[in-house]
C-alpha positions as CSV (number, residue, x, y, z in Angstrom):
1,X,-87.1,85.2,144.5
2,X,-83.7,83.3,144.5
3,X,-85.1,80.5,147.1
4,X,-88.3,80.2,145.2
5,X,-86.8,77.4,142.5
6,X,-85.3,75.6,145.2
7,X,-88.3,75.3,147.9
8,X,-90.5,74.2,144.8
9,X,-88.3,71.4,144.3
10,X,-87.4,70.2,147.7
11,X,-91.6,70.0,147.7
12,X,-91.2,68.2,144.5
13,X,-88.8,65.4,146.3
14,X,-91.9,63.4,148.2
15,X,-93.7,63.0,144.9
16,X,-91.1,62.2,142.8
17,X,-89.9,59.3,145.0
18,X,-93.8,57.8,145.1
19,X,-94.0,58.1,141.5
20,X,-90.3,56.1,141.4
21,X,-91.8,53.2,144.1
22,X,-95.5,52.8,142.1
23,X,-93.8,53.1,138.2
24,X,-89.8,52.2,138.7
25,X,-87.2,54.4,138.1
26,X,-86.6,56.1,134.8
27,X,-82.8,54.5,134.3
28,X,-82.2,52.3,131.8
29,X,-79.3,49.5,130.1
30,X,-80.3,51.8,126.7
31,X,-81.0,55.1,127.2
32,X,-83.6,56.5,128.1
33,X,-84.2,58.9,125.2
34,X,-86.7,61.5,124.3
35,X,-88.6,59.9,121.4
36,X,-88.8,63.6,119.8
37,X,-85.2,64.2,119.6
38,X,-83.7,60.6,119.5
39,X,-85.3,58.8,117.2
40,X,-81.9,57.8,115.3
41,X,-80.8,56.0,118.5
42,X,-84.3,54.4,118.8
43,X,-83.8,52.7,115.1
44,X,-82.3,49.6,116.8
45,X,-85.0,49.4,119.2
46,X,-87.8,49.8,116.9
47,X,-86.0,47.4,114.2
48,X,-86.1,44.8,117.1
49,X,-88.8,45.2,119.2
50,X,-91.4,48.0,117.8
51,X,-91.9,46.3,114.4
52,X,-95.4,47.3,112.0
53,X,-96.7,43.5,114.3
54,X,-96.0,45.0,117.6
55,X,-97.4,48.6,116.5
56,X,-100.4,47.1,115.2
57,X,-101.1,44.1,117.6
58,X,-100.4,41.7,115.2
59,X,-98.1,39.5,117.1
60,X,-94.7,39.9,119.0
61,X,-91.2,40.5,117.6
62,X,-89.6,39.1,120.4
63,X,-92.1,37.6,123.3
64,X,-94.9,38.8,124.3
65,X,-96.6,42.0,123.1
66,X,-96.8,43.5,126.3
67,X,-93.4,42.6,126.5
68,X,-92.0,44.5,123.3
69,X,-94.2,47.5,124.0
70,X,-92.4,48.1,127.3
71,X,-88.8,47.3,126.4
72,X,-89.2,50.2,123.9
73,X,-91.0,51.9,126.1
74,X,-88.3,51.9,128.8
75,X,-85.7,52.9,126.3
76,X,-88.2,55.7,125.5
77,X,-90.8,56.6,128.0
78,X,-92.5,59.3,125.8
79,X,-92.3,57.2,122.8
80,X,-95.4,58.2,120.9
81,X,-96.5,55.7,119.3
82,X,-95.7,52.6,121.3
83,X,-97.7,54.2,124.3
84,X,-100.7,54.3,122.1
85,X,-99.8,50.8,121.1
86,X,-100.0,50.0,124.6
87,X,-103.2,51.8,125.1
88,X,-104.9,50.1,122.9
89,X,-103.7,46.8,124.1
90,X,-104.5,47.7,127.3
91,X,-108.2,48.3,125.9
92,X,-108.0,45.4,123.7
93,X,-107.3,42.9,126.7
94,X,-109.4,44.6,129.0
95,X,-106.8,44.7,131.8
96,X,-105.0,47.8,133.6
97,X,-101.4,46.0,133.1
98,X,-100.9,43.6,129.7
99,X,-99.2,40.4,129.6
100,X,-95.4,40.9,129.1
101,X,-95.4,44.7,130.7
102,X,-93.8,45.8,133.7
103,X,-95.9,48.1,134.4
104,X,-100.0,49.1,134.4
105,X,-101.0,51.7,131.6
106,X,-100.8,54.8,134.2
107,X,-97.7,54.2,134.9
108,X,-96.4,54.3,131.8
109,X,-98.4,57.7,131.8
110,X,-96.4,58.4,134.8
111,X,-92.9,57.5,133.3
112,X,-93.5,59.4,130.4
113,X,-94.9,62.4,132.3
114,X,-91.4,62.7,134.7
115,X,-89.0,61.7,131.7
116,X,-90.7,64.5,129.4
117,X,-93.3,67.0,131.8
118,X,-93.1,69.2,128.1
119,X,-94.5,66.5,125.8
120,X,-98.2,67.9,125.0
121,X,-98.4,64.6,122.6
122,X,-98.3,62.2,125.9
123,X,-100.9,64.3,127.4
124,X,-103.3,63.9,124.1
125,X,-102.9,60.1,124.3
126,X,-103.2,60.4,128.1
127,X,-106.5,62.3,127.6
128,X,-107.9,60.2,124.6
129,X,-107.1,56.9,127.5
130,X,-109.3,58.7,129.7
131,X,-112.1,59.2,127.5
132,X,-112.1,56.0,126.0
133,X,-112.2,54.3,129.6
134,X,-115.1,56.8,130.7
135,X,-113.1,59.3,133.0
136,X,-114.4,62.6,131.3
137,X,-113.6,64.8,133.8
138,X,-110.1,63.9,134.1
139,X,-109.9,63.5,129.9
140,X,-110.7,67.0,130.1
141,X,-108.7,68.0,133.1
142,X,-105.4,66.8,131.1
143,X,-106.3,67.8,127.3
144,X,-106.5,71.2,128.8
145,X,-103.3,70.5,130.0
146,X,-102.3,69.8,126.8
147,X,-103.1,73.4,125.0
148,X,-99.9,74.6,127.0
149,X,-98.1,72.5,125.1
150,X,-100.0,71.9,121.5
151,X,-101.9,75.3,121.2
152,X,-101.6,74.8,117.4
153,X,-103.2,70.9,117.4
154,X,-106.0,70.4,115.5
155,X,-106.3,66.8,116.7
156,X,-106.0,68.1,120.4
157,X,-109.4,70.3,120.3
158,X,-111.6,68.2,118.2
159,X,-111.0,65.4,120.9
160,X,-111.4,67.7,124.1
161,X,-114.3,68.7,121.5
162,X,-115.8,64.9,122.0
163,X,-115.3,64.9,125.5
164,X,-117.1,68.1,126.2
165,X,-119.8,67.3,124.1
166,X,-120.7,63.9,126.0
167,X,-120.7,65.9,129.6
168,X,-123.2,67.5,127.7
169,X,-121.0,70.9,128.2
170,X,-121.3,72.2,124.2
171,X,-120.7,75.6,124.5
172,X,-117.3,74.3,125.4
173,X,-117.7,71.6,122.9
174,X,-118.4,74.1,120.5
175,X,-115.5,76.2,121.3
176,X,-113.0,74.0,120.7
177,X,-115.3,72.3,117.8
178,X,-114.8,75.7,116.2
179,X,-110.9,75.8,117.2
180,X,-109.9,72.4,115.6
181,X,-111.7,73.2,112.1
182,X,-109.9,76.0,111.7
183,X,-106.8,74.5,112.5
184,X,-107.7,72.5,109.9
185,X,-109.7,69.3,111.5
186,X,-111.4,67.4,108.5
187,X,-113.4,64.3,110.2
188,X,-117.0,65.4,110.4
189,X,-118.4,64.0,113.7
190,X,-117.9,66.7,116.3
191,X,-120.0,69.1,113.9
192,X,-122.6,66.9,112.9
193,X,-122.8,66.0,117.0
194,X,-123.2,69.5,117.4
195,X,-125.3,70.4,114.5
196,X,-127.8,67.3,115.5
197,X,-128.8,69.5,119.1
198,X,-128.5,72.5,117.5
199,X,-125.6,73.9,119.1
200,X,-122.9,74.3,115.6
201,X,-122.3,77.7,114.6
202,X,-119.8,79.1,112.4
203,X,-116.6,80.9,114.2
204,X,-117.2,84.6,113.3
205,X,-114.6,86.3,111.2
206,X,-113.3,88.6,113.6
207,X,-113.0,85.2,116.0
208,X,-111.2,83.4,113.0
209,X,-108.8,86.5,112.7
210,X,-107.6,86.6,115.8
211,X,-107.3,82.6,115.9
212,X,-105.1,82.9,112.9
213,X,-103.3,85.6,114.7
214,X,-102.5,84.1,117.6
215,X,-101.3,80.7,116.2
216,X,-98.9,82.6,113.6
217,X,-95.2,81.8,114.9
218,X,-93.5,84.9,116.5
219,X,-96.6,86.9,117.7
């Protein structure tokens, strides 16, 4: 039992130092820090180089988008919203590694993955990439992931909701269809999708109980 922690991570050591050659270390001239519990050290880095432009795609604050998105991203691998900034410009431009970024899009998965393994939110954007790119099976693979982290995330099941649904899997569409509406999901879509093959159904109240249950803090 006492030599169990340390053979995991000696076995840990091969990947770790693949993950450092394909996405770059983690050290950086600011930081890096965890964009949940340092956003008052981020304020500089976000007044300079993640500006409402940058966030939205307008236009650069200082160079290149690309280029904006990944200094901020360096000084904050699991900063939440400039990795779905650069998702989306990722998408946008149709390439794998934007003009102005160091690195491709799954590395910056992979950065933010070693710098914060906890984060469930880096695993929801991870997942929504995924989808969006038509890698389902792996969408699902890491939104599951996710619940270990997020089991109270609405936004989490009604996605992994989506997925199922278009690998034609709806009972477990339907599962987590049910899950994100009582976690209080509003947006419609996942229940008319289901509701248009016949496959909605109300949760049943002894179901809704013991979902309400099990996502009260302390039990």
């Amino acid at each position: 039992m006492m030599l169990r922690p340390l053979i995991l991570s000696i076995a840990l050591f091969p990947a770790l130092a693949m993950a450092e050659e394909a996405c770059g270390p983690l050290t950086n001239a600011y930081g890096p820090f965890d964009y949940r519990t340092g956003k008052s050290r981020l304020a500089i880095v976000e007044a300079y180089h993640f500006t409402r432009e940058v966030e939205t795609l307008r236009s650069g604050a200082t160079g290149t988008l690309g280029g904006d998105l990944d200094y901020t991203l360096r000084a904050s691998p699991n900063h939440h919203r400039a990795l779905n900034s650069m998702t989306n410009l990722a998408l946008r431009d149709h390439t794998a590694k934007p003009r102005g970024a160091h690195f491709t899009i799954e590395c910056y998965f992979d950065r933010a993955r070693r710098f914060a393994p906890d984060d469930g939110t880096v695993l929801i954007i991870e997942g929504i990439y995924l989808d969006r790119i038509g890698h389902k099976a792996d969408a699902v693979r890491v939104l599951e992931e996710a619940k270990k982290f997020e089991p109270g995330n609405a936004n989490l099941y009604y996605n992994l909701g989506l997925v199922y649904f278009d690998t034609g899997d709806y009972a477990n569409s339907l599962k987590n269809a049910q899950r994100a509406y009582s976690l209080g999901a509003v947006l419609p879509g996942l229940r008319n999708k289901l509701q248009r093959v016949n496959r909605w159904s109300e949760p049943s109240a002894d179901s809704a109980a013991a979902k309400s249950s099990s996502s009260t803090p302390g039990q």
